[in-house]
C-alpha positions, 0 to 999 in steps of 0.5 A, a space after each residue: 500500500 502507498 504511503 499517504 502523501 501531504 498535499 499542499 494547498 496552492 492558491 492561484 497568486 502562488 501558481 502565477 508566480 510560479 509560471 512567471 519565475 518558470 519562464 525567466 520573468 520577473 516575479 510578481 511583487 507582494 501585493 500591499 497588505 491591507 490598510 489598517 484600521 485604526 482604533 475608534 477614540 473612546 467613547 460611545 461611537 457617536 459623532 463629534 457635535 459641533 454646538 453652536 457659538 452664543 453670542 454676549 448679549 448687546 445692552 444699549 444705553 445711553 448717556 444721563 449727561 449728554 444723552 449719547 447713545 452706545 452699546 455694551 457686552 458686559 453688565 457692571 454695576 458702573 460704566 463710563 460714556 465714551 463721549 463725555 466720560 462720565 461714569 454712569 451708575 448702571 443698575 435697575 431700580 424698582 420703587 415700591 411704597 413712598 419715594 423721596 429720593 432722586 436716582 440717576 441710573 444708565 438703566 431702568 427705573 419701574 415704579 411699582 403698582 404700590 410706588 408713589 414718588 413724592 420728591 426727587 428727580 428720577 433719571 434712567 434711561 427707560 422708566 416704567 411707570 405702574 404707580 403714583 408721581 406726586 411729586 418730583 419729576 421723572 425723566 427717561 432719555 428712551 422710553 417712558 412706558 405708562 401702565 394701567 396704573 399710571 398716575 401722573 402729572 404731564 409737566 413732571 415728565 419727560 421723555 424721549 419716546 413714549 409707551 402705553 402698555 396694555 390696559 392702559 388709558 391715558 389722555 394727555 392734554 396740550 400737545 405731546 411731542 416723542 420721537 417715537 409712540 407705541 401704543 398697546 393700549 389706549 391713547 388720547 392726545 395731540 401727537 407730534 412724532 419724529 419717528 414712528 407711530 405704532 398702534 399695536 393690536 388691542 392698541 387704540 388712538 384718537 385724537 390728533 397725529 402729525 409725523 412722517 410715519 404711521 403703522 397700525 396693526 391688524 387688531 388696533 384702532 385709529 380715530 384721530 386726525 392725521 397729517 403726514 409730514 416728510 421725516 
């Protein structure tokens, strides 16, 4: 009986080789080994996240002294106008029971349903009026916002522009003059605006309006005499 051979496994790039090397030619070079897989970075396998970048929030401010009107990133308790370099006093002031002291701040000063002013000046750069002026004046180089509890003398205050809040109603006599007039609740008066007139809806106007530009929203009300002038 034959004894068993051992039989070799060739597979075909080894025959190949063996033909070319046979016939005088040049071997066949090794072929590349395949590329290597790199470990995956520790973790749970997701994919890297990408977040969006937060920008600082802009405060815009303006100057008690000489109205100059600027922009800032951060939020301290004082700042300095780049203008006339005053240091300004940048805080918020909520007024609730009786008030006698004057305040000037590069912020905003809310005068509480419970306030009631008796003497003082108070200056910022928006107040926001929900109690009693009795005394004293009031001065907002922006926006002067009367609420439904608004009560006030006319001659005490200033402002550059002028907001009624919802619920509001107010009647002012002789003629007002603002930059700007926003109006969500109820306004009689004799208006001469600079800028823009906008009724907002709920918002109702009557009286007298004379300015460049008049928006009125779908939902408010406007009764008063117009009279369009360039801006």
């Amino acid at each position: 009986m034959a004894g068993s051979r051992k039989t070799s496994v060739v597979d075909g790039y080894t025959v190949v080789r063996m033909v070319r090397h046979a016939k005088g030619g040049e071997p066949e070079p090794a072929p590349s080994p395949p590329p290597r897989k790199e470990p995956l970075p520790a973790g749970d396998g997701k994919k890297a996240h990408i977040g969006h970048t937060v920008l600082p929030t802009r405060h815009t401010i303006r100057c008690y002294e000489c109205a100059y009107e600027f922009t800032l990133t951060a939020r301290s308790p004082k700042t300095y106008c780049p203008k006339c370099r005053t240091i300004l006093e940048w805080k918020d002031v909520l007024i609730q029971g009786e008030w006698s002291e004057s305040v000037k701040t590069a912020g905003t000063i809310r005068v509480g349903p419970q306030g009631v002013v008796r003497a003082g000046t108070l200056i910022a750069t928006d107040i926001l009026l929900d109690g009693r002026v009795e005394g004293g004046s009031l001065d907002a180089f922006r926006w002067l916002e009367l609420g439904a509890g608004a009560a006030y003398d006319p001659a005490c205050m200033k402002a550059s522009s002028l907001r009624v809040a919802a619920g509001a109603e107010i009647k002012l006599k002789g003629r007002a003059t603002f930059q700007d007039v926003e109006i969500f609740g109820r306004l009689d008066a004799r208006l001469q605006a600079g800028g823009l007139v906008a009724v907002r809806a709920g918002g109702l106007l009557t009286g007298e309006l004379e300015g460049p530009r008049l928006s009125v929203e779908e939902g408010g009300g406007l009764r008063a005499r117009l009279k369009v002038i360039g801006a």
